[in-house]
C-alpha positions in Angstrom: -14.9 -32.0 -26.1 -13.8 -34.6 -23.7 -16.3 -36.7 -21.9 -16.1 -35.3 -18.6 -16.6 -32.1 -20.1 -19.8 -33.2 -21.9 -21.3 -34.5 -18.7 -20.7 -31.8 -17.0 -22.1 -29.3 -19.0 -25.5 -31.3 -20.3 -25.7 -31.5 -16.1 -25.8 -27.9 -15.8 -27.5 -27.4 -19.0 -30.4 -29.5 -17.9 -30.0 -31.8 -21.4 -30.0 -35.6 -21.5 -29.5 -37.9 -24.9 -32.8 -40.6 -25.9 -31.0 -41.9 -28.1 -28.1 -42.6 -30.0 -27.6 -44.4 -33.5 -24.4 -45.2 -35.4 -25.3 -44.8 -39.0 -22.4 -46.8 -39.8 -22.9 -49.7 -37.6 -26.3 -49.9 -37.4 -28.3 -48.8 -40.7 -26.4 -50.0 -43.2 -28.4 -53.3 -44.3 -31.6 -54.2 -43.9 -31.3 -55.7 -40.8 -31.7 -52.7 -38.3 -31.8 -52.8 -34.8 -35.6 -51.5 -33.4 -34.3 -48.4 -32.1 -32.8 -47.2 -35.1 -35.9 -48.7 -37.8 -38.5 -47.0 -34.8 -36.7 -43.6 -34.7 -36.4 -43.1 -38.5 -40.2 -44.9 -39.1 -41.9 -42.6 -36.3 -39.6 -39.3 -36.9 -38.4 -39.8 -40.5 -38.7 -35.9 -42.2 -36.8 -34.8 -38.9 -34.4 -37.9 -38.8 -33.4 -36.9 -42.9 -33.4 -33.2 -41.8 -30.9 -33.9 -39.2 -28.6 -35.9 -41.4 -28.8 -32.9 -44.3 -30.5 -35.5 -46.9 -33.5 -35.9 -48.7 -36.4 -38.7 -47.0 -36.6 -41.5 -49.8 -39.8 -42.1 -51.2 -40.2 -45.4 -50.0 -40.4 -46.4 -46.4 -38.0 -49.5 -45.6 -34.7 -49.8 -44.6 -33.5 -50.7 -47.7 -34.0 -46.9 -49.1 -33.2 -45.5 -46.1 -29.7 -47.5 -46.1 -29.0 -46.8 -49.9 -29.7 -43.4 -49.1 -27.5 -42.9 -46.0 -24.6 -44.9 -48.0 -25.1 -42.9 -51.0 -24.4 -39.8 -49.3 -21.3 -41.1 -46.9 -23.5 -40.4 -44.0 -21.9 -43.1 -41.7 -21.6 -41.0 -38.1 -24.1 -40.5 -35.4 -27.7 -39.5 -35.0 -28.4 -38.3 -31.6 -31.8 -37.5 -29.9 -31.1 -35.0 -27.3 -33.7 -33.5 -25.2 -34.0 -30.8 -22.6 -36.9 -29.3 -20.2 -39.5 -26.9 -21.4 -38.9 -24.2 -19.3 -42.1 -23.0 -17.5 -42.8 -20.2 -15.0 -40.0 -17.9 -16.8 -38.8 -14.7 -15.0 -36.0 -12.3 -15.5 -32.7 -14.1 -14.5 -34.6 -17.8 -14.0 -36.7 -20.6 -14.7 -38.6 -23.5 -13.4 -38.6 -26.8 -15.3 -39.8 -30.4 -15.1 -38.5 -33.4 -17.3 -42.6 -34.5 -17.0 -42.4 -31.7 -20.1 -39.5 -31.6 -22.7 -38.1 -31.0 -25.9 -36.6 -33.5 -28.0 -34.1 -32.4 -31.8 -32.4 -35.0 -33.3 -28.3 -34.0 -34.6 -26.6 -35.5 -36.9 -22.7 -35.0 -37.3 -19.5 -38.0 -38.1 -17.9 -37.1 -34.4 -20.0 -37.6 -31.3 -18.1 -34.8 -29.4 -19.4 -32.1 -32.2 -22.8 -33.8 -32.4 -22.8 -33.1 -28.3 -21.5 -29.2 -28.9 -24.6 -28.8 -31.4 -26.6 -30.0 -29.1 -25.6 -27.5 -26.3 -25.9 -24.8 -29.2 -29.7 -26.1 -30.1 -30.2 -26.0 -26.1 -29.2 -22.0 -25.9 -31.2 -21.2 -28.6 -34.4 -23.5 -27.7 -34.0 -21.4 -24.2 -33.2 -18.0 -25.5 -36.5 -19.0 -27.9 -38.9 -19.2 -25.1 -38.0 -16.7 -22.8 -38.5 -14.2 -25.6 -41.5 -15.4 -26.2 -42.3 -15.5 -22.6 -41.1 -11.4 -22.2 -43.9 -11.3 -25.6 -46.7 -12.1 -23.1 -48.2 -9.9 -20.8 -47.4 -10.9 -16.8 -51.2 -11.6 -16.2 -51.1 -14.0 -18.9 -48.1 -16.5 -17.7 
């Protein structure tokens, strides 16, 4: 997905990335930049779920970078996020970013780490709407 593309669908979509780390760039010693030490120190079990590995015991960079080498995990973790939708009706839906949703995706291309995270979007949506429709009106 180009760019342009990506931009213009995330506008629509309502989603926005946090962050963004390059595995291979970035966690590969144990010299780590703060963002990438703070999001896998304050987020680690969904960090490792995200990259499909298991969270070492131990809490340091050092584990955390034999692990990630270990498994040839060297692309990009991405913290999207996206409204919470509030005040849901049929066909719409009010929102705020004062309230939102964060999942982190991994994947070794940013363009397919972007098309997951339109995918997580739909279904994060589709998610509370249902459970919206669950609740009766004079509850909302």
């Amino acid at each position: 997905m180009k760019m342009k593309q990506i931009m213009s669908e995330f506008f629509d979509s309502a989603i926005r990335i946090e962050q963004i780390i390059h595995i291979g760039t970035m966690c590969m010693d144990d010299a780590w930049p703060d963002i990438a030490s703070e999001a896998f120190e304050s987020d680690a079990e969904d960090v490792f779920k995200a990259i499909g590995i298991c969270c070492p015991d131990q809490d340091d960079t050092e584990e955390w970078s034999q692990a990630l080498r270990d498994a040839c995990k060297m692309g990009w973790l991405v913290q999207f996020a996206t409204p919470v939708p509030s005040r849901i009706l049929k066909d719409s839906y009010s929102f705020s970013w004062g309230y939102y949703a964060t999942c982190w995706i991994y994947d070794d291309d940013f363009g397919n780490a972007c098309t997951k995270a339109l995918k997580w979007h739909e279904e994060f949506i589709a998610e509370k709407k249902a459970k919206a429709k669950s609740i009766p009106n004079d509850e909302q």
